[in-house]
N, C-alpha and C positions, 0 to 999 in steps of 0.2 A: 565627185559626188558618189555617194552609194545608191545602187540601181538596184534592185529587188536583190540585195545582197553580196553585188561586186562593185569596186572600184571602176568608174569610170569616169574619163575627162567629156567635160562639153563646154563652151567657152563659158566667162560667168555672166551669174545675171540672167540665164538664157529664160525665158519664161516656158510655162507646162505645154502650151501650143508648141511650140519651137520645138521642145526637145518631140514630142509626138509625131510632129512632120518630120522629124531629122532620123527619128526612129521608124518612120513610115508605119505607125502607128494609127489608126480610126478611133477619134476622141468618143463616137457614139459606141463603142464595146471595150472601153474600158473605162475604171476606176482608177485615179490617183490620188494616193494617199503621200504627202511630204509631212516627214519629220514630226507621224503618228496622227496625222489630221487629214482628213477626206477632204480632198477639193472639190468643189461645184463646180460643175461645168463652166458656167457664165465666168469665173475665176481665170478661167486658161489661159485666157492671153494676157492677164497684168499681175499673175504671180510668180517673181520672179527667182531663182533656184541659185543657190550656190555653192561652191567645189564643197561648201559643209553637211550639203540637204542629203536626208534619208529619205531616198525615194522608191516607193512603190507601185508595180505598175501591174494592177489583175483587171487579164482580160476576161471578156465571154466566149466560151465557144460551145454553138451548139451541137448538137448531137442528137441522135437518136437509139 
């Protein structure tokens, strides 16, 4: 799968929850965008991703 613009493997199939926890990732400070389309949160855990998905991942950070 391509990850905010690299090659990477994760098993197939894996849903947006999954790879999130696997990337130890906080579903509430990011955005995922697959294969030019914004997922909904509620979406994460029955959309499921494969070695073909364009995956984008922007998070928040705040700052001052």
């Amino acid at each position: 799968m391509l990850l905010n613009g690299e090659n990477k493997e994760f098993k197939e199939n894996i849903t947006v929850s999954e790879l999130l926890e696997e990337l130890k990732i906080n579903s509430d400070k990011v955005v995922v965008e697959v294969d030019r389309e914004i997922i909904d949160k509620n979406q994460y855990s029955i959309r499921k991703l494969s070695s073909a998905s364009e995956v984008e991942l922007i998070r928040f950070v705040g700052g001052g």
